[in-house]
N, C-alpha and C positions, 0 to 999 in steps of 0.2 A: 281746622285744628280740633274743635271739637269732635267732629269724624273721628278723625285720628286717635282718639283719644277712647272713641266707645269700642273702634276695633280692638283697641291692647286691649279692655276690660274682659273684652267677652274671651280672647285668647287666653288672659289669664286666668279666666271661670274654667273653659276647658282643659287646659294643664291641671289646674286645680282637683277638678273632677275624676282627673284621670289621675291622679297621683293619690287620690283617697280610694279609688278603684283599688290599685297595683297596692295600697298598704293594706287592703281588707284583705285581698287575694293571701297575700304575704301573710297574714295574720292567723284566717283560716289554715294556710296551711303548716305556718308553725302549731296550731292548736292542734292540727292531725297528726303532727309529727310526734308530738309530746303525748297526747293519747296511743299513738301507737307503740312507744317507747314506754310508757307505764301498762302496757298488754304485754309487751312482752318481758319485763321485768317480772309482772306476775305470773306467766306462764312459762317462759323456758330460761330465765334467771341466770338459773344455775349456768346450763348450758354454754350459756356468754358468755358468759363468767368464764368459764373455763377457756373458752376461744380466744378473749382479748388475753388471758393471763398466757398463752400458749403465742400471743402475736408479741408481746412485751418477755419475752424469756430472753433471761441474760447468759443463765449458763443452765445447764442440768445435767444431773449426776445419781445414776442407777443406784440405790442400795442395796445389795447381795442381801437375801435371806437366809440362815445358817439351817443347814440341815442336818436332822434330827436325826441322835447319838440309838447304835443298836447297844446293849446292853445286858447281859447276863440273867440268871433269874436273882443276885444276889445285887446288881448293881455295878457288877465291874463292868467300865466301858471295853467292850468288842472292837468298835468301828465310833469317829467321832469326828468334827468337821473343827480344824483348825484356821484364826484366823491368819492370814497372810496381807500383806500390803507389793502394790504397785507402785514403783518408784516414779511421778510425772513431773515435765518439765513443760510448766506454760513459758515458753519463748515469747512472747509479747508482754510477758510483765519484766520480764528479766531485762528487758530491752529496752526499754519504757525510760524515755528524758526527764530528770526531774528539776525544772530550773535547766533545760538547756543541758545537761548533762547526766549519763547513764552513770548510775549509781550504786547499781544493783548487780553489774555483771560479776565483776572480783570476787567481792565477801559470798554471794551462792555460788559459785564457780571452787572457789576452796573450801569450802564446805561440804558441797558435793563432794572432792577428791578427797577430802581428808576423814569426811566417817563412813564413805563407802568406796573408795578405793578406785572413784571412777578414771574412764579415762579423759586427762583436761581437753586434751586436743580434739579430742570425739564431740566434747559436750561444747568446745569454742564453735568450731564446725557448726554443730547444728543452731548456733545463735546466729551465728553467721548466714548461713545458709536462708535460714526461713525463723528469720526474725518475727514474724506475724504468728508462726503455729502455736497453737494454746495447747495441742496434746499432744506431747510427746514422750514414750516410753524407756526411762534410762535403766530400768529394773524391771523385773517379775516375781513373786511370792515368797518376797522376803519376812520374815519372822518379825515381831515387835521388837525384838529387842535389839535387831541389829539397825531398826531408823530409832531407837530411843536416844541415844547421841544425836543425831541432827535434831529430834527435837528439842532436846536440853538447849542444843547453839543456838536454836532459831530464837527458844526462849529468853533468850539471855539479852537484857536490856541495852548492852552495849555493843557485844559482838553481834548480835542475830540481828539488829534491826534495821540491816538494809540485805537479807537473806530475804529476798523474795520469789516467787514464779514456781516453787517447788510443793506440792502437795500428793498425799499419799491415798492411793485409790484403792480400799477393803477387798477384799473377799474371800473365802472359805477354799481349802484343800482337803479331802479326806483323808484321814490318817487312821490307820492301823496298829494302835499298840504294840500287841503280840505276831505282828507281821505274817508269819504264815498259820497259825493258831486257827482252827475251823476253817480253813479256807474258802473253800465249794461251797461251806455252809451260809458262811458272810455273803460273798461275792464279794463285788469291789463297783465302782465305780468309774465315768469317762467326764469328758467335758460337758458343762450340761448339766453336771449333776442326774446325772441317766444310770441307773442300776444296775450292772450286766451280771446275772446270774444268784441263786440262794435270797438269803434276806431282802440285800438290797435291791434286788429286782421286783420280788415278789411285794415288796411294802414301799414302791418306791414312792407312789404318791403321798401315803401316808409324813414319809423321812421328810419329802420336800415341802418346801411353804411356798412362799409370794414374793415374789423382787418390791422393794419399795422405792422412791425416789426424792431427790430433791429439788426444788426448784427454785432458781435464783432471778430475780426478775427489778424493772425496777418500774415506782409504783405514781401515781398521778405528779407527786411532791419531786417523783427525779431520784429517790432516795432506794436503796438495794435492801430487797427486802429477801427475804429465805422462806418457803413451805416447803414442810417436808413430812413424807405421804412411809410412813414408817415400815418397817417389812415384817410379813409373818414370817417368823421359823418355822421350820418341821418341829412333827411332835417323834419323840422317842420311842423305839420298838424294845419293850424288854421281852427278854425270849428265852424258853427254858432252859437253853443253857448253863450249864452250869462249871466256870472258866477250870477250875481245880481238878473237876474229872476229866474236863476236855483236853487240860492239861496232862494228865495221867495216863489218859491212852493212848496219846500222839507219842509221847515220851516210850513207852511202851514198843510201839508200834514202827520208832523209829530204831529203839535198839535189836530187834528181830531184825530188820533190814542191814543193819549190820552186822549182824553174829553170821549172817549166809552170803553177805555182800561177795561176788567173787568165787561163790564155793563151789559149785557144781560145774556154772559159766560165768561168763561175765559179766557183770551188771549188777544191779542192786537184790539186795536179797530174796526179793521176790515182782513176781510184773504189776500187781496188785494188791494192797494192804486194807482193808476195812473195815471199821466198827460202831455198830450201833448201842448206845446205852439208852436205857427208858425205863419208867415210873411202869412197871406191870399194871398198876391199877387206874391209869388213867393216860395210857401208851403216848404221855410227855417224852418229848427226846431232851434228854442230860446232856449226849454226848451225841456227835456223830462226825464222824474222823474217818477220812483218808489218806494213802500217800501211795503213788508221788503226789505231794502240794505246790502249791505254790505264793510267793508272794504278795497279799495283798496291794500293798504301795508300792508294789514294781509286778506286777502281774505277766509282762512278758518277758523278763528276767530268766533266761533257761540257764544262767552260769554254774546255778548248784550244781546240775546234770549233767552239765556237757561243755568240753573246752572251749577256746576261743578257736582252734583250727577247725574242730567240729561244727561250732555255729556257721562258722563260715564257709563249708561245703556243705550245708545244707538246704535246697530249693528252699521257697516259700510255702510252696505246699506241703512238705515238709515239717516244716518250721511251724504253720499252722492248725496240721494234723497233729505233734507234740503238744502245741497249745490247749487245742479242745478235749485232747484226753489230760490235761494238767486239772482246767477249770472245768470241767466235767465233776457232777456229785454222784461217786460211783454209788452211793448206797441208794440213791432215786432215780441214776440212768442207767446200771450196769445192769442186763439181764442176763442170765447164767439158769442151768438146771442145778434144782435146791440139793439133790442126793438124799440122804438119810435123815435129814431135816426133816423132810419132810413125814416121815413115817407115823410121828404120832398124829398128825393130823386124818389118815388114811385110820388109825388104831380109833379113833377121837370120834368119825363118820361112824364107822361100826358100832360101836358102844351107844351113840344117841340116836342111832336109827333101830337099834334092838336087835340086829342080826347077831352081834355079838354081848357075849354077857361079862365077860373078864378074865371065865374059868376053862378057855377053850387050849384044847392042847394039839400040838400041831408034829407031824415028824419033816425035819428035815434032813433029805438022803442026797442036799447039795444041788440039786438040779429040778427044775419043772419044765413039762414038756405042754409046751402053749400056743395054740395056732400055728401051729407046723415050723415051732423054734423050739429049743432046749435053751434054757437060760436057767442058767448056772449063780448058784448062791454065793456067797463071798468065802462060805469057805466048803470047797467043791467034796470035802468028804463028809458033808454033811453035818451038822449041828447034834441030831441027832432028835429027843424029844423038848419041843420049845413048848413053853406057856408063854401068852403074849408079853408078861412082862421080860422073858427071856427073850423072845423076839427083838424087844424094844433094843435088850443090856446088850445082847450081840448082833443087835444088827443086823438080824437072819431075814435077806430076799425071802428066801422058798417060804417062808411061814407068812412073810406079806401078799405076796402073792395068791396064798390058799385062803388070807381073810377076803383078800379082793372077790374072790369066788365067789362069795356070799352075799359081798356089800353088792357088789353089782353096778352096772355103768350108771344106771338114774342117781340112784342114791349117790356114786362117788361126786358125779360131775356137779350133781344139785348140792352136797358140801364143799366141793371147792369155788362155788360161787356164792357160798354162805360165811366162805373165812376168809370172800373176796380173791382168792388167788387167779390173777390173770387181769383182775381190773386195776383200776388208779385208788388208790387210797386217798386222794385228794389232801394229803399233805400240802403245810401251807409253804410252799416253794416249789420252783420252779422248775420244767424241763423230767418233771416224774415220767417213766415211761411204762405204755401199758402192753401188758402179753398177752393180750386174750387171742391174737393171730395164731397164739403158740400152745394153746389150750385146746385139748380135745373137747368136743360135744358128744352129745350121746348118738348123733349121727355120724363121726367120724371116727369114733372108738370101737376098734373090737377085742379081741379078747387080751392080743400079744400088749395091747397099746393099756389097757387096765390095768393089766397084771406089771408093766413097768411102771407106769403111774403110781402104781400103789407104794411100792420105795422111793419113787421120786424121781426117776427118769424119763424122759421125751417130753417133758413141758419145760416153762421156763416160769422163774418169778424173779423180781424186786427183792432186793434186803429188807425195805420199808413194809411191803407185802409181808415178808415171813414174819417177821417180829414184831407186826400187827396181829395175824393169826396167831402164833405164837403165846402171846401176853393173854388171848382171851382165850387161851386154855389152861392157864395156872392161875387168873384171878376169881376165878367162877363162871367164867361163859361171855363175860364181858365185852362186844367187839367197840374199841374207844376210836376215834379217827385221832391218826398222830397230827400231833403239831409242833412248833417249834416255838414259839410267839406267844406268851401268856396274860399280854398288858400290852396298851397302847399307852403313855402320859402324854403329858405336854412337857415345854422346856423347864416350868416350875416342879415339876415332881407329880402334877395332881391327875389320877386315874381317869384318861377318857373314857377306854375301854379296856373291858375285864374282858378274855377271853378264855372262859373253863372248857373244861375237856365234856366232849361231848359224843355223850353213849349212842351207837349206830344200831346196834343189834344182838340177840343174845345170840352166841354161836353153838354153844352144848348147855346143859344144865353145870348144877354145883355139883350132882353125885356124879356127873361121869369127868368134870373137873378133876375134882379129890382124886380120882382110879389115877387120871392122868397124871397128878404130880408123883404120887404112889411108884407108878409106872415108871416114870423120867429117874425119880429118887433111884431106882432101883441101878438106873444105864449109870448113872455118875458113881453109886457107890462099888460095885461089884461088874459094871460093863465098860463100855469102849470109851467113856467118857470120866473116867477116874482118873487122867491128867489136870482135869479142871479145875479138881475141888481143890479150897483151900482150907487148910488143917482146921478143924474146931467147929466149922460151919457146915449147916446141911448144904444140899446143893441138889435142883433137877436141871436135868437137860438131856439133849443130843447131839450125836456126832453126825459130821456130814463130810465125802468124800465122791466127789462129782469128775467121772474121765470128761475130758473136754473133746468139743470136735476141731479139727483141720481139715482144711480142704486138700482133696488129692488132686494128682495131675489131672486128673476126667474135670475137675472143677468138683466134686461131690463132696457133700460135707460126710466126713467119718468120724469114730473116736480116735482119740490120739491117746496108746496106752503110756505114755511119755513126758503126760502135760495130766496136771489135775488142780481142781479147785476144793480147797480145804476149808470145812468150817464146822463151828460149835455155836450151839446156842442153850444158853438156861439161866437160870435164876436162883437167887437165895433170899431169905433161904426157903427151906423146900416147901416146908407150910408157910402160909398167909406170905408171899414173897414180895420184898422190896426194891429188888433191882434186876432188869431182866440185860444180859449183856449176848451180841453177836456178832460173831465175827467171821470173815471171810479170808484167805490168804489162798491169791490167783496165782498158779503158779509157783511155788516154793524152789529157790536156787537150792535144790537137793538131788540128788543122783535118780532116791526112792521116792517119788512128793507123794505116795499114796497113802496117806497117813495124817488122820488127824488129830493126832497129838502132836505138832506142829503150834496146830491151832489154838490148841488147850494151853500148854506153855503159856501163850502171850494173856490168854486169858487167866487166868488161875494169877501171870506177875501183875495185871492190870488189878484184878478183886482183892490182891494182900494190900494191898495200898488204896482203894476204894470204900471198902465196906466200912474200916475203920475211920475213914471220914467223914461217912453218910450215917456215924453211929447205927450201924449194924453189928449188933455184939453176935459171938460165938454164941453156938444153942448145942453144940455136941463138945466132948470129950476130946481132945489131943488122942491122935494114934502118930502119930510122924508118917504121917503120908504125905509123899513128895514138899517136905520136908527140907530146906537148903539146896533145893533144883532151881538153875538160873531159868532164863527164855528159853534154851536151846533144851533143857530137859537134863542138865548133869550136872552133878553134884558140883557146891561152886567151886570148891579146893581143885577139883581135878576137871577141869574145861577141856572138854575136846571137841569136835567139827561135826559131830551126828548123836542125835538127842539118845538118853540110854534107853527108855521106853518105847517099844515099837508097837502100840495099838494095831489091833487088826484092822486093814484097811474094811470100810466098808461102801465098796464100789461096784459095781460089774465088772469083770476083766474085758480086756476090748475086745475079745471074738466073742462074744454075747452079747454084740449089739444089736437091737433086735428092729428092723428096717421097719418101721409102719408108711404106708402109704399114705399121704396125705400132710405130712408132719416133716417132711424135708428142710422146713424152714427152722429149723431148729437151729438156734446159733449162741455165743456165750450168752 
């Protein structure tokens, strides 16, 4: 017995043994566990943190960031992001037994139908159907005020509170106030909040911010807790703009398209309409406007244009070739030859390279015989004795031509890459297009190809290009880089960034400046440009009248004496100037379109109505000049279908086009 007795002891010593064993074991290794778990609370904390909170997620729910408003330089909103709501239907709470009995389908079921007009049968259905689904969509970007009624019902103590399973899901629509207002300029926007074209493309990161989120989870206690991870907005683009002028030229620019709507052919008054407005002194753009426009909030909307039988025989390609010349910004992707625009620039070269002094007198007998062409002056029996500023007032080829002699291929080519023409202006938008393919060098110019360059034919440029150049020969010499965009804020109003205009380079002095506006003064008062001015104010500029090419049966690009691009450009007033305006009209639905007093019209209606609200007082005398002349140019009592002034055209005629070799690519 005793035996028996010492064997259990000693068993029970070894169980024993082993059971302080397997509790030490146990022990250490809870100690390493808890050490390991206090390492890593100190070192990647967070990170868990964030993992268990993402393993324990009840619900979560994106919050849209609203993106940031483009803006005028005065503050009128342009372009703005409105909010909208999602109509959702969580079907598993609507569904939900309470006590044995669904409580909540009826009262949000008429609710539903009765402040949004849904359909019951749709919305039984889908309870029915898929009683479990939490997201489901009975609406899209509805306005606040048309769920402010269900909220009032949900709120209501007696009625609303068995209105369950219904919640409304934010987010933003871009809206466009003045709907087609700057069009090309704004751009518009897609899904995404993606910027396609003008402002909104060029600033889109800026407009956009950061999605924020919410998170619904539930926490040690069992209990539904909420984080939520808030969203940056965009910050706001103000841009020089300025809505009242921009207003004033579209207005403008849409009733010339209608005084010719139908006249000549059929169609709109003209194939192209365009105008640049800018600060001379700091080549700000105010205004920049074309048509045809379109749209902003309905951007492939072509109904203004074209019927419904018409949309509907029309391909795709088609349809998307009308698109891209719609959203297209003809004044930063149209390239075309400048014509007589160009000429003070070519007068501008000569004066600051010293070949010319001011007091040079020229005979014009209508024609110059130039590398084995005769090219013919605009008015073929000749001019007669020009001084440059007579040059300038009428326009006379054969006197530019005979300055070119002088200035010579270095000198021309090396100032049209000094007033930039051919490069990008690097304005701040998007899709600018550059000419320099269409620009002679001094290796491929000979004499025929100077001698038309110098009026302004066989190259091409940009609107942005000339009225860049342009400005920094009536401000002093000044070449400024255009922009559109003079402030960046945030959603509070407070300056992130200042963006001032920033001087590139001096293009002439101030003394051959002065000659120049002297010069321009001269063409508006007594030359081809005296449709433009308006009564009381000085005025310089130029006229510009460009034959366009078409292609013939060979495929070869020609002039077309048939088709022409009209334009004006200048400033008032003539000293120290405030406002520099240019204008293009492609094409004029006119019998004659060689003529640009066309041009002058629209301009001269846009300056009566501009200057006085840019407070630009009169600095001359009333003579009654052009005087009660509407857009079309006749007097407004007595309206008839062709303007009463017929400026001298100042074009080449189209058999004196003069073929250079190497320059085929020449296109609008």
């Amino acid at each position: 017995m005793s035996r028996r007795r010492k064997s259990i002891k000693k068993l029970s010593n070894r169980m024993r043994k082993k059971l302080f064993q397997v509790f030490f074991l146990i022990l250490i290794a809870v100690c390493v566990l808890i050490g390991r778990i206090i390492y890593i609370q100190m070192t990647d904390g967070d990170k868990y943190e964030k993992i268990v909170l993402s393993q324990q997620e009840y619900s979560s729910q994106t919050v849209p960031f609203r993106r940031g408003d483009i803006v005028d330089s005065k503050g009128t909103i342009l372009a703005t992001s409105t909010d909208v709501y999602n109509v959702i239907l969580d079907c598993s709470v609507v569904t939900a037994e309470v006590g044995g009995e669904q409580k909540y389908i009826e009262p949000t079921v008429a609710a539903l139908v009765e402040c949004f007009g849904f359909d019951e049968a749709e919305i039984r259905e889908q309870l029915t159907k898929y009683p479990d689904k939490m997201y489901y969509v009975l609406a899209k970007q509805l306005p606040y005020e048309e769920i402010q009624k269900f909220e009032e019902l949900k709120a209501d103590e007696e009625k609303g509170k068995n209105i369950k399973g219904v919640w409304f899901e934010k987010e933003y629509i871009r809206n466009y106030p003045y709907e087609t207002l700057a069009s090309s300029l704004l751009g518009y926007t897609v899904s995404g909040n993606v910027g396609v074209g003008g402002i909104e493309d060029q600033y889109n990161e800026t407009l956009n911010g950061t999605d924020g989120r919410t998170y619904g989870y539930l926490n040690d206690d069992s209990n539904f807790e909420t984080t939520v991870k808030e969203a940056v907005n965009g910050q706001t683009v103000v841009s020089t703009i300025d809505v009242n002028i921009q207003s004033i030229v579209e207005e403008k620019m849409q009733e010339f398209n209608e005084a010719y709507a139908n006249n000549y052919r059929e169609g709109s008054g003209s194939k192209h309409i365009a105008v640049i407005v800018a600060d001379p002194n700091t080549n700000e753009i105010l205004a920049m406007a074309k048509h045809p426009n379109f749209n902003n909030n309905d951007p492939r909307d072509l109904s203004q244009y074209y019927s419904e039988e018409e949309l509907e025989a029309m391909s795709d390609e088609q349809t998307l070739e009308i698109l891209n010349d719609l959203w297209n910004n003809f004044c930063i992707t149209y390239t075309y030859e400048p014509g007589s625009t160009a000429k003070p620039l070519t007068v501008a070269c000569g004066l600051e390279t010293g070949v010319l002094t001011g007091g040079e007198v020229y005979e014009c007998d209508g024609v110059e015989h130039v590398g084995g062409h005769d090219i013919h002056c605009v008015n073929r029996n000749g001019h007669g004795t020009e001084t440059i500023a007579d040059a300038l007032a009428d326009s006379c080829n054969d006197a530019l031509m005979q300055m070119s002699y002088r200035i010579g291929t270095e000198n021309f080519v090396k100032y049209q890459q000094i007033f930039n023409i051919g490069l990008k202006t690097n304005i701040d938008l998007p899709g600018e297009a550059r000419t320099a393919s269409l620009i002679y060098t001094e290796e491929t110019m000979d004499a025929a190809s100077l001698a038309t360059n110098a009026f302004g034919q066989n190259f091409n440029v940009t609107m942005v290009q000339m009225v860049s150049a342009y400005n920094s020969l009536v401000n002093g010499g000044s070449y400024y880089l255009p922009h559109v965009v003079k402030a960046i804020t945030d959603e509070n109003g407070n300056t992130v960034e200042e963006i001032k205009p920033t001087l590139l380079r001096q293009t002439i002095s101030e003394t051959t400046s002065q000659l120049m506006i002297q010069f321009l003064e001269d063409t508006v008062n007594a030359g081809t440009g005296k449709a433009a001015k308006v009564d009381g104010y000085s005025m310089c500029g130029k006229t510009g009248t460009a034959e366009k090419f078409v292609e013939n049966e060979n495929g070869v690009l020609v002039r077309d004496e048939n088709n022409y691009l009209i334009s004006f450009i200048g400033s008032v007033p003539a000293e120290n100037p405030e406002v520099t305006i240019y204008i293009i009209i492609d094409e004029p639905n006119v019998e004659d379109q060689a003529h640009s007093s066309y041009a002058q019209h629209v301009v001269r209606e846009i300056l009566e109505e501009l200057l006085p609200y840019m407070n630009i007082y009169p600095d001359e005398e009333l003579t009654g000049l052009n005087k009660d002349l509407d857009i079309m140019g006749n007097p407004i009592s007595t309206t008839t279908s062709a303007p009463v002034d017929t400026i001298e055209q100042d074009t080449v005629p189209s058999d004196d086009t003069v073929p250079v070799e190497g320059n085929d690519d020449t296109q609008e």
